[in-house]
Structure formats: structure tokens, C-alpha cells
N, C-alpha and C positions, 0 to 999 in steps of 0.2 A: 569453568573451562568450556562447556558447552556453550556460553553465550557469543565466547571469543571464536571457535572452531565454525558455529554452526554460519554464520554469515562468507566467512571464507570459502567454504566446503563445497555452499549452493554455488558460490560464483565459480569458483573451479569446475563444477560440475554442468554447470549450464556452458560453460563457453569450450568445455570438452565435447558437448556434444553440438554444438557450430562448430569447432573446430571438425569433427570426425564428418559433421553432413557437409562439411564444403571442402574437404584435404583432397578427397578424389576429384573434384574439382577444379581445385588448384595446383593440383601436381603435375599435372602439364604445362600449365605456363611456368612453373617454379624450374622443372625440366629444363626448359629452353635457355632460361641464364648460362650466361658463359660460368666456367668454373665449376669446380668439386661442390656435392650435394652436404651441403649446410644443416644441421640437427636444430629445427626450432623456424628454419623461416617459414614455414607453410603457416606455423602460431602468427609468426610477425605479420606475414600477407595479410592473417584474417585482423588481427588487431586495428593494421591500417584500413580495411576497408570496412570495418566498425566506424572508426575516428571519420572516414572519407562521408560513408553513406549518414554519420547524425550533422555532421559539417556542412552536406549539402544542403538534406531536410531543411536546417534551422535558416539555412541565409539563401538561400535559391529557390526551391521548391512553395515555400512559405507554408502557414497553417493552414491555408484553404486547401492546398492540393494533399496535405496527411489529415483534414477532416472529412474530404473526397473519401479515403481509401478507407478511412475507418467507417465511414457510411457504408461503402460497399462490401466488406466483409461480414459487417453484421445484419446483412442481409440473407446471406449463402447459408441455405440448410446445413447442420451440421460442423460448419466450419464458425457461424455466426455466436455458436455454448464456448467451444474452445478456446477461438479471439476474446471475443466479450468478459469472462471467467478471467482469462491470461489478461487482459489491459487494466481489468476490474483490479486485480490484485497486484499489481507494476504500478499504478499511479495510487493505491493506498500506500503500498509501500515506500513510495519514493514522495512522498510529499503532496504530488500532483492533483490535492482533492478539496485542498482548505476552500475555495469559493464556491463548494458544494455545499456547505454546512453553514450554519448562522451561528454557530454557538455549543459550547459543548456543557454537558448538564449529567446531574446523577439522579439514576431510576431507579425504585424498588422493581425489580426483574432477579429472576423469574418468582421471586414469590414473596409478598412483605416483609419487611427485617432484613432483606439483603439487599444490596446497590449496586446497581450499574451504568457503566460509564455510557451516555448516549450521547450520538450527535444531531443535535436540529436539524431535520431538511427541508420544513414547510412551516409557514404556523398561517393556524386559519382560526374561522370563527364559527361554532356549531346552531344550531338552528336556534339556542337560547340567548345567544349575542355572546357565549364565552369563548373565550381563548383557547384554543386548543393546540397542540404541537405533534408533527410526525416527529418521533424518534428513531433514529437508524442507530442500533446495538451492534457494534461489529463480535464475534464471537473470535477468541485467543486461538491458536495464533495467526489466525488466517483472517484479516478483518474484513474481507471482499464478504464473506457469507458473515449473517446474520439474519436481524429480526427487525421489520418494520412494528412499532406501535402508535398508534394515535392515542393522546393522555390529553385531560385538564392540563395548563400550566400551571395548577394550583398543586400538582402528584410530580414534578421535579422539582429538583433542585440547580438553577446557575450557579455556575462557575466561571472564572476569569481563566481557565484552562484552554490552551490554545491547541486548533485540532491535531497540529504535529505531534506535543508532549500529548497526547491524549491515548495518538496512535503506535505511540512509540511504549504508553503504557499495557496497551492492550495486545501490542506484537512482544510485547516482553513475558506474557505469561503474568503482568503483575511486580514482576520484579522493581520495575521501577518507581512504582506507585506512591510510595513513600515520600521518593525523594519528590517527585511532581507536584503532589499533594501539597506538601510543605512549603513548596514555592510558591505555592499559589495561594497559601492558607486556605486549603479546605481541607488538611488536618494538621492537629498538632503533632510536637515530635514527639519520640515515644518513650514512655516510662518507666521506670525500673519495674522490672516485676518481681512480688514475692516469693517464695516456695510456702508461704503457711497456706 
């Protein structure tokens, strides 16, 4: 139940408080329409000028002028943790991150005997000529924080695990894992278990 309520909940909750930071706002212009005051359009206004302001971004303004802005916010003291944090965890969540990653792999972390799920974000080569990999560990359920490590590529394990089903296992709590897993045959399905 939780997994069904809690994605509704945020979104209700996040576009309750755009709606509340812009209703006083928009109450005057909503004012001014001819006719009796309508219960919901101040939600509608904002909805369309959601739809108006990502419709412009993507076909008029282009990527140069929203990489513009995002350079410039994450410059500004203070404002640079907040944006940076808040963009960081919208574009893991929403997909917007696969060509950050070369590959997704399982690490013993935090301590041998147990596995976790990493994503490539470099691979180099250490002073002995061997291979080495940054691993980026997102931590449940928030994959923006985490844990950088540099390992051998001899101490992971690849996988054919694509970084969405990766992220979608690691914003699930694990929930999902199973099923991921299985798709990709990096485990088998699971076995009756005894009581003896």
C-alpha cells in the first residue's frame, strides 16, 4: 500500500506547495475574468503554466540557455547545496542519469559477504597498469547520496543490469530486486524453503 500511496502523496504534496507559493499570485489575475469565482482554477492556471513553462524550455529556449541557468545557480552560496541536492535527486529519479554511468555491477560494501548494487562512473588504470573502477553506491531510498569507491575490476562483479532497473531497485528499498535480478539472470528464482 505504501508503495502505491507514497509516489502520489509526494506529488500531491510538492505541487500543493507551488500551488500555495503562486495562488496569491495568481489571484488577481484569476480576479479579473469575467464571471463567478470558479473552485480549482487557480490549480488549473498553475497546471497550465507548468505545461506553458516545460513547452517553452524544450522547443524555444533550448539546452544551452537551462545549462546557462543551471551553471549559474550552482554557483550562488547557499542556494548552489539546495539546487545542486534538489536537481541531483529529480534527474536520478526520473531517469535523466543513464549516460553518467558505463555499467552497473555488484560490490561487497559495506563489508565482505554482502553486496551492493554500484554504478560505474570512471574506469582508469593505477600505477601497476591494472584496471581500476570509481564505483558510485547510491544509498535507499534516496540514491542522490551515497558512496564513491575506487576498487580492482578484479573485487566487482558485471551485470547486463540497465541503470534505470538498477535505480528503480535501489528507490524500491529492494523490493524489486528479485524481480530485476531474474531478468537479467544475476539470480536464480527462489526456492521452496524448509521448516526442518
Amino acid at each position: 500500500g505504501i508503495l502505491v500511496i507514497l509516489p502520489i502523496g509526494m506529488t500531491v504534496v510538492i505541487l500543493k506547495f507551488f500551488f500555495d507559493l503562486l495562488d496569491p499570485l495568481l489571484k488577481p489575475a484569476v480576479e479579473l475574468l469575467p464571471g463567478r469565482d470558479i473552485p480549482g482554477l487557480g490549480f488549473l492556471t498553475l497546471m497550465v503554466l507548468i505545461y506553458l513553462a516545460g513547452l517553452i524550455t524544450a522547443h524555444v529556449l533550448g539546452r544551452r540557455v537551462i545549462d546557462l541557468a543551471h551553471r549559474v545557480l550552482e554557483v550562488i552560496p547557499v542556494v548552489k547545496g539546495i539546487y545542486g541536492t534538489t536537481r541531483n535527486a529529480i534527474e536520478m529519479l526520473t531517469g535523466d542519469h543513464g549516460d553518467r554511468y558505463s555499467g552497473v555491477v555488484l560490490i561487497e560494501f559495506p563489508r565482505p559477504g554482502t553486496q551492493a548494487i554500484g554504478l560505474v562512473t570512471s574506469r582508469m588504470f593505477d600505477s601497476n597498469g591494472d584496471e581500476t573502477l570509481a564505483v558510485y553506491i547510491p544509498t535507499t531510498p534516496i540514491p542522490s547520496s551515497g558512496f564513491l569507491v575506487i576498487v580492482p575490476v578484479s573485487e566487482v562483479t558485471p551485470t547486463d543490469i540497465t541503470v534505470e532497473d538498477a535505480m528503480r531497485v535501489v528507490v524500491s528499498g529492494g523490493i524489486l530486486t528479485a524481480q530485476v535480478f531474474q531478468r537479467f539472470g544475476v539470480a536464480a528464482g527462489e526456492t521452496p524453503r524448509s521448516n526442518q
